[in-house]
Structure formats: C-alpha cells, structure tokens
Kinemage of the C-alpha trace (Angstrom):
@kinemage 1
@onewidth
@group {chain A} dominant
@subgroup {mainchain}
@vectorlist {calphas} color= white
{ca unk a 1} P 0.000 0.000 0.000
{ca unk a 2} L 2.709 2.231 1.043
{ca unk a 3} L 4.830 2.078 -2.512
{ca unk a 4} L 1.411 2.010 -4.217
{ca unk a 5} L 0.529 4.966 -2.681
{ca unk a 6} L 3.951 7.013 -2.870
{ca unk a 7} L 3.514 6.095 -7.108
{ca unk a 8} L 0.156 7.861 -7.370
{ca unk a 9} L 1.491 11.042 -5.161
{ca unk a 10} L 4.643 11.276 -7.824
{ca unk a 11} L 1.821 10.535 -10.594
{ca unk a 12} L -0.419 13.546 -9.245
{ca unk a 13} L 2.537 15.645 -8.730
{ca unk a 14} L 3.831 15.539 -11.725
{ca unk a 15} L 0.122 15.868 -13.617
{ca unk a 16} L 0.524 18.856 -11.338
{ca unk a 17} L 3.565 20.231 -12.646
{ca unk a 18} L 2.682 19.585 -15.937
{ca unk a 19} L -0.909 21.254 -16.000
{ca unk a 20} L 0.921 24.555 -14.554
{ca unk a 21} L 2.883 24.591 -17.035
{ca unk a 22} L 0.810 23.962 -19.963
{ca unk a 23} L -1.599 26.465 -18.593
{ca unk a 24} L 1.580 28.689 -18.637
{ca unk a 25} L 2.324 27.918 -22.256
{ca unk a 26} L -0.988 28.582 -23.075
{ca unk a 27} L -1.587 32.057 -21.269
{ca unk a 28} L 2.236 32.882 -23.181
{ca unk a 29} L 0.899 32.014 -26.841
{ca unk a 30} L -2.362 33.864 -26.203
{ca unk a 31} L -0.496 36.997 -24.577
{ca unk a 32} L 1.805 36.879 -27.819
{ca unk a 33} L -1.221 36.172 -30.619
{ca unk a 34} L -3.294 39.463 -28.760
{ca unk a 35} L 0.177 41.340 -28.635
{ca unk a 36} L 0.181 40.357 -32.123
{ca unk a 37} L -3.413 41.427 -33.146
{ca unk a 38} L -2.513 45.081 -31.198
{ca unk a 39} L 0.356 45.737 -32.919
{ca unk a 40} L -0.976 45.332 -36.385
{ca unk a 41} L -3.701 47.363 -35.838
C-alpha cells in the first residue's frame, strides 16, 4: 500500500507540474497572438 501509494502522489505531482505549465504555455501564446493582433492594428 505504502509504494502504491507514494507512485500515485509522484503521478499527481507531476500531472501537477505539468498542468501549470501547460496552462503557462498557453496564457504565453495567447499573450503573444493578442500582442500580435494590437500591434498590427
């Protein structure tokens, strides 16, 4: 139970880790596409 248990913490930390930093990726592109559309204009 206990190694079972220690996987699925590193699992969720990681899924953790990753989701931050695909939301971060995601707020960067959008920043840069509406930075984009602004300076066209």
């Amino acid at each position: 139970m206990g190694a079972q248990s220690f996987i699925w913490d590193w699992k969720n930390l990681k899924f953790c880790y990753f989701s931050r930093l695909w939301k971060k990726m995601t707020a960067d592109i959008i920043r840069k596409e509406i930075w984009e559309r602004e300076t066209i204009k």
